[in-house]
SEVOFI-130113 format. One record per residue (C-alpha): residue number from 1; residue in one letter; x, y, z. Coordinates in steps of 0.05 Angstrom, whole numbers. Example, Ala and Ser with C-alpha at 12.3 -4.5 7.8 and 13.67 -1.06 7.14 Angstrom:
! residues 2
1:A:246:-90:156
2:S:273:-21:143
! end
This chain:
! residues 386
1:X:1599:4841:1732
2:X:1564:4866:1793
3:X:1489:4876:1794
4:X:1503:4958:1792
5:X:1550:4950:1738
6:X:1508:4914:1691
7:X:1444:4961:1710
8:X:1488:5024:1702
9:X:1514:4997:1631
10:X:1445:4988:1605
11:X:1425:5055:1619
12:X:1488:5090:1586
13:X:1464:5046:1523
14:X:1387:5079:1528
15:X:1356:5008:1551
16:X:1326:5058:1608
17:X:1331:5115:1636
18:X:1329:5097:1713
19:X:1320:5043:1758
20:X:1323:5024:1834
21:X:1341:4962:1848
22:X:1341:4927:1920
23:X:1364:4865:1940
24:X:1359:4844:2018
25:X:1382:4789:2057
26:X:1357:4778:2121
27:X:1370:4848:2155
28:X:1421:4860:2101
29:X:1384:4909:2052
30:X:1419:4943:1991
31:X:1376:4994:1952
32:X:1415:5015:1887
33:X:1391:5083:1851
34:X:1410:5093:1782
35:X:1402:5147:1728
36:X:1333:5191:1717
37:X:1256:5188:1719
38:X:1256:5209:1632
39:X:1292:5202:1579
40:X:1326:5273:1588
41:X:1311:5287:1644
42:X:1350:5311:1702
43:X:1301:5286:1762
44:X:1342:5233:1789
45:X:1316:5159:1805
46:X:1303:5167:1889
47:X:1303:5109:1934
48:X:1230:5143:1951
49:X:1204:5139:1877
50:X:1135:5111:1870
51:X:1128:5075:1798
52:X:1062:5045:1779
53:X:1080:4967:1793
54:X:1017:4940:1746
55:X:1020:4866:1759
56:X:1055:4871:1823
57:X:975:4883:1844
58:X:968:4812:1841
59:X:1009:4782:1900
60:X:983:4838:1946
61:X:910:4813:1921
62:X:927:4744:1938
63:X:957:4761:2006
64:X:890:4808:2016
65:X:844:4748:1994
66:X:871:4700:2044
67:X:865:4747:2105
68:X:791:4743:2085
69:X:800:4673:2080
70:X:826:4670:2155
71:X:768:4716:2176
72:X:717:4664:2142
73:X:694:4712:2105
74:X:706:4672:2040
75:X:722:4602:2027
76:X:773:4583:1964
77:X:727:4524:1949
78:X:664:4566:1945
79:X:630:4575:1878
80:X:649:4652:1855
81:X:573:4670:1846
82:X:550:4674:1925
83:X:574:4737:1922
84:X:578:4758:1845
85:X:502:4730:1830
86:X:504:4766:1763
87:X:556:4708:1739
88:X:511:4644:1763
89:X:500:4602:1698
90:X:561:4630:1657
91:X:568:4586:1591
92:X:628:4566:1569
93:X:639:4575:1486
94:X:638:4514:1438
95:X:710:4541:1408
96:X:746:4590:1417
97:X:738:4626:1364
98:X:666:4621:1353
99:X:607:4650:1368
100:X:583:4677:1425
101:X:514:4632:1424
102:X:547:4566:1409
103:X:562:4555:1480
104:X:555:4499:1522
105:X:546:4485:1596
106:X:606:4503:1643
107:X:622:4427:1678
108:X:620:4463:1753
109:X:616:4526:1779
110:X:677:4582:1780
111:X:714:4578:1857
112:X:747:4641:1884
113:X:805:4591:1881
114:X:800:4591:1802
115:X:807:4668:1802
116:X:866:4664:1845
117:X:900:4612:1802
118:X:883:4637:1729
119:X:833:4571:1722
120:X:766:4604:1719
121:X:756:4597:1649
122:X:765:4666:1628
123:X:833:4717:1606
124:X:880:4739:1561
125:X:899:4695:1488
126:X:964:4696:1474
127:X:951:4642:1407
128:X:948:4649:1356
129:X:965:4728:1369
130:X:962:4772:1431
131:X:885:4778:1437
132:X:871:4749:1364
133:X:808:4780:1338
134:X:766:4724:1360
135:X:695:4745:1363
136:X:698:4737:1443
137:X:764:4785:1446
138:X:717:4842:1404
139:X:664:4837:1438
140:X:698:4847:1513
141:X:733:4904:1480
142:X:666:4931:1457
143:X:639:4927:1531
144:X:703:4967:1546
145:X:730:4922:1599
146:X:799:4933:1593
147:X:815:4857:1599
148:X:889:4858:1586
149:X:928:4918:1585
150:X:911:4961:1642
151:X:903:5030:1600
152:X:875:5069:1592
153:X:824:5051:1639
154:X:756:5023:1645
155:X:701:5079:1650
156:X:658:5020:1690
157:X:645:5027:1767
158:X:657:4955:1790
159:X:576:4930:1794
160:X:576:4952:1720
161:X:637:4923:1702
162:X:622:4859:1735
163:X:542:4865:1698
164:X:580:4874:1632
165:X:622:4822:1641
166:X:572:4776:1655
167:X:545:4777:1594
168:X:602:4741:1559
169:X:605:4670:1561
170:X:665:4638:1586
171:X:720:4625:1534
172:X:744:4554:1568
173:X:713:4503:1610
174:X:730:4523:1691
175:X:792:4489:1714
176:X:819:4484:1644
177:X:859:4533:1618
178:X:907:4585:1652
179:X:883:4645:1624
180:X:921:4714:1649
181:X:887:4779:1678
182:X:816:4765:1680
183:X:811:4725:1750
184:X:850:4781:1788
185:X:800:4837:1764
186:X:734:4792:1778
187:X:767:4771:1842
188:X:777:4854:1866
189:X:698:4859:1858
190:X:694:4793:1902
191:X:731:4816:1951
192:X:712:4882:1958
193:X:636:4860:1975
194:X:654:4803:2018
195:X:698:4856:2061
196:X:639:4912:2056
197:X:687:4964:2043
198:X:722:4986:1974
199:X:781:4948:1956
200:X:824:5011:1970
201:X:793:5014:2038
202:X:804:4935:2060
203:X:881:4937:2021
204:X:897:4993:2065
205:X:871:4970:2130
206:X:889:4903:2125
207:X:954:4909:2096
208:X:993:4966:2074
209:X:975:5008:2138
210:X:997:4946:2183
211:X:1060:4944:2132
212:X:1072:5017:2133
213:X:1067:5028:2058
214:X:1035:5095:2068
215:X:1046:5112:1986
216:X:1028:5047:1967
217:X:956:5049:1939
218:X:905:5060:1884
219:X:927:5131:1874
220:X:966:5183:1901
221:X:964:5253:1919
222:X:970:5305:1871
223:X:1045:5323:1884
224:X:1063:5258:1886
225:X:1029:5231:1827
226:X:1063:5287:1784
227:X:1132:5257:1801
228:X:1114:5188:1767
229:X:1172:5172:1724
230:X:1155:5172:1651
231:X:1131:5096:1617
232:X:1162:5078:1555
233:X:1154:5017:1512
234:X:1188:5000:1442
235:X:1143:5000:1385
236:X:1135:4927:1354
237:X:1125:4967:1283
238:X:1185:5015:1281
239:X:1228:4986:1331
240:X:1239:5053:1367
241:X:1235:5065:1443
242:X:1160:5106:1449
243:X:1137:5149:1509
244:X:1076:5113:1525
245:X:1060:5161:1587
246:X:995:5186:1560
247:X:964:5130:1568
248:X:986:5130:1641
249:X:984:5198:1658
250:X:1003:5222:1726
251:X:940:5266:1727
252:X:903:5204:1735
253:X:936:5180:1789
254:X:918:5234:1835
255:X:854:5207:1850
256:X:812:5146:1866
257:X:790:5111:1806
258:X:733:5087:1785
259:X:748:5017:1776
260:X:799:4997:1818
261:X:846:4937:1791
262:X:869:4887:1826
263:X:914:4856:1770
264:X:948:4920:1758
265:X:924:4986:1792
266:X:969:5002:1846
267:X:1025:5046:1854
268:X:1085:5026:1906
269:X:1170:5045:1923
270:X:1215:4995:1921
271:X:1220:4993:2001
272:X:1144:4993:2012
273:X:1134:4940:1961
274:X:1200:4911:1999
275:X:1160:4909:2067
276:X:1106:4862:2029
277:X:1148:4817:2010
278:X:1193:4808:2072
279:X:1130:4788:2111
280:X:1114:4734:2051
281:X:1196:4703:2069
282:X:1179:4712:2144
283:X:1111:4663:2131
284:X:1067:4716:2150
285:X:1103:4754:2209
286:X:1124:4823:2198
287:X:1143:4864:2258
288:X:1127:4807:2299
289:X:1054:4822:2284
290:X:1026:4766:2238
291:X:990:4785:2181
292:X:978:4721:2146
293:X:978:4648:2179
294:X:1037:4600:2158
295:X:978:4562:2112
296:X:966:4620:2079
297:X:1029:4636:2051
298:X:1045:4565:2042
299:X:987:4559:1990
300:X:1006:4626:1955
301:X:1077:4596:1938
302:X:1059:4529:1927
303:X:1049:4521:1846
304:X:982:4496:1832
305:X:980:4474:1765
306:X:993:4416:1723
307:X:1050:4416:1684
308:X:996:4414:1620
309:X:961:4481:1646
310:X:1028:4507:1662
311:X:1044:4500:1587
312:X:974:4551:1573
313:X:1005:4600:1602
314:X:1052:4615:1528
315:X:1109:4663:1541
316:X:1073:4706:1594
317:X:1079:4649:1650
318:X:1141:4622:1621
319:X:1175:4560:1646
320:X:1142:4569:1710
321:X:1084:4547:1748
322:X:1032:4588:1790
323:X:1008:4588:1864
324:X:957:4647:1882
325:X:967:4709:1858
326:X:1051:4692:1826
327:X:1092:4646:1800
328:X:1127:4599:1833
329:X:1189:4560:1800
330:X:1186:4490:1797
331:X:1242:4462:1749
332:X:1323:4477:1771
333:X:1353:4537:1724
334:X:1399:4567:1783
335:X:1399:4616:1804
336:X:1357:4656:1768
337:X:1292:4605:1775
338:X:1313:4554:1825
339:X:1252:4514:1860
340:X:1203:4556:1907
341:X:1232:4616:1900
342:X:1169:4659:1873
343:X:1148:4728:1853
344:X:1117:4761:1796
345:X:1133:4811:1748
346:X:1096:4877:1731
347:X:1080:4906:1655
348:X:1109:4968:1662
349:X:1177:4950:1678
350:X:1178:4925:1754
351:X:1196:4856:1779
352:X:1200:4818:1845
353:X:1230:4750:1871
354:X:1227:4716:1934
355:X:1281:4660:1942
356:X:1259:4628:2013
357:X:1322:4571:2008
358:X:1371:4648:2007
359:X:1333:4681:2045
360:X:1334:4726:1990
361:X:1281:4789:1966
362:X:1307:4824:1897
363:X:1265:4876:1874
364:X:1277:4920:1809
365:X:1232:4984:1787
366:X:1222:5020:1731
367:X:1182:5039:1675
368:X:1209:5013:1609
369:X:1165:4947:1590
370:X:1225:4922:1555
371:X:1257:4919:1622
372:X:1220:4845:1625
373:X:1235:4824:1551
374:X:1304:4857:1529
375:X:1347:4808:1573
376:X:1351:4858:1632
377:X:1307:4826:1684
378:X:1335:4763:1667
379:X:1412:4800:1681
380:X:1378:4832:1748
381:X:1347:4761:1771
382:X:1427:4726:1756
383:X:1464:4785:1798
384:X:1421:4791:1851
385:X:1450:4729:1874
386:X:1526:4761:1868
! end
């Protein structure tokens, strides 16, 4: 079955309503529109439709982290609190699940490093539930961090986010653990004072305007942000497809926020978020302008962990391992996972693989969640090889 085929057929059976696919090989580049932006609807799926990409933030946080890097702005091996002071002398809990003044000493300090690779101590549980109502889960919802899903939003500016979150104690010992989310959104307030400028600013300037991903930002204007397609997710309770869009409105996208994410706050087309990627596969080079030294990309894609941490990272990180800011594949399962190729995946229904031995970018978009768990992606990652 061909990749539009299979894409096409899950539509007709409600999986979706739309998607755009695109799947590029060298200069080759195939960009495959399919059905609408709602349930329906009659707005048809555009090769020009901006879709919130959520976790798709991260590699473009990585990338922005080692230009700073290059600049010697910031070192990876540099303790995190140089520039977030508020976070010097972090304890780390006694267990996991209890309280937040049995805490001991963390072993070393928190490395920008550590944020980049989901080691800093600190993120999402996934055991024994999805955020289990450990009293260090309530109390970071309490503070209103937003620490896993990325709505609705944080009402914190990030000094007061990074103050609030300063006064938890870590949940593992630095180095440990992966732990999902959290590293991404301390890292964004990292970055953003080591470059002077909001993270919106130095993102722009230092990437998407070089890349020319004009839409591709922390929010949109207003026209623009009304056409977001609607987000849907199936309801673990009922079973039934739900429109989740109002935690996501558009209305919110149509200007800056207050805290903006760097695990999941931008918004991005497939051929913008195409233009990122093709500089990763060209090592850096993208126009014959580099962006990013050989080094630097070389340590994004390179997986990081041991294959113990590696097995932290539950059902979110998969069978995979993790370089800076994605996952990279390290055990043969051709050709959906084969070794090095890398990417990431976004929670609203958006995906992204780089296969560097193909020469290979495949990017899908939408904004169904069950587009990552309902067998699709894994369907889209299989044909994009066809």
């Amino acid at each position: 079955m061909t990749l539009h085929k299979a894409m096409a057929a899950r539509i007709e059976s409600g999986g979706f309503p739309g998607i755009v696919t695109l799947v590029a090989r060298g200069d080759d580049v195939r960009v495959d529109t399919i059905g609408t932006t709602a349930f329906g609807g009659d707005v048809p799926m555009r090769r020009d439709t901006v879709f919130r990409i959520a976790s798709l933030t991260k590699p473009v946080l990585a990338a922005a982290t080692m230009i700073l890097v290059e600049d010697d702005l910031i070192d990876l091996e540099e303790p995190i609190h140089r520039l977030l002071p508020e976070l010097a002398g972090q304890r780390v809990l006694a267990r996991i699940d209890g309280p937040l003044d049995d805490t001991v000493p963390a072993v070393r300090p928190v490395t920008i490093e550590d944020l980049l690779t989901f080691r800093m101590g600190f993120g999402t549980l996934t055991e024994p539930t999805f955020n289990p109502p450990f009293p260090i889960v309530e109390a970071a919802e309490k503070l209103r961090l937003v620490l896993a899903e990325p709505d609705p939003r944080t009402p914190h500016d990030p000094d007061e986010w990074i103050r609030r979150f300063a006064t938890l104690p870590l949940m593992y010992q630095p180095g440990e653990r992966w732990l999902y989310n959290a590293g991404t959104l301390v890292l964004g307030v990292l970055l953003a004072r080591a470059a002077g400028q909001p993270l919106g600013d130095l993102l722009r300037e230092r990437l998407f305007d070089p890349l020319a991903m004009a839409e591709t930002g922390f929010w949109l204007p207003a026209e623009r942000a009304a056409q977001l397609p609607s987000y849907y997710m199936t309801d673990s309770e009922t079973n039934e497809m739900k429109d989740r869009t109002a935690t996501t409105p558009p209305t919110v996208w149509s200007s800056p926020p207050v805290f903006p994410s760097g695990s999941g706050g931008l918004v991005s087309t497939v051929d913008e978020y195409h233009s990122f990627a093709r500089m990763l596969l060209r090592r850096g080079v993208h126009g014959g302008t580099r962006l990013l030294s050989e080094q630097s990309v070389e340590l994004m894609t390179t997986n990081r962990l041991t294959p113990e941490q590696s097995a932290t990272g539950g059902t979110i990180l998969g069978n995979s391992g993790w370089g800076l800011g994605m996952a990279v594949a390290v055990t043969p399962s051709p050709p959906a996972a084969a070794p090095g190729q890398y990417g990431w995946s976004g929670g609203y229904g958006t995906h992204w693989f780089n296969d560097p031995h193909e020469e290979l970018t495949a990017i899908a978009m939408t904004q169904v969640t069950d587009f990552m768990w309902n067998g699709a992606m894994k369907e889209f990652r299989e044909l994009a090889y066809t």
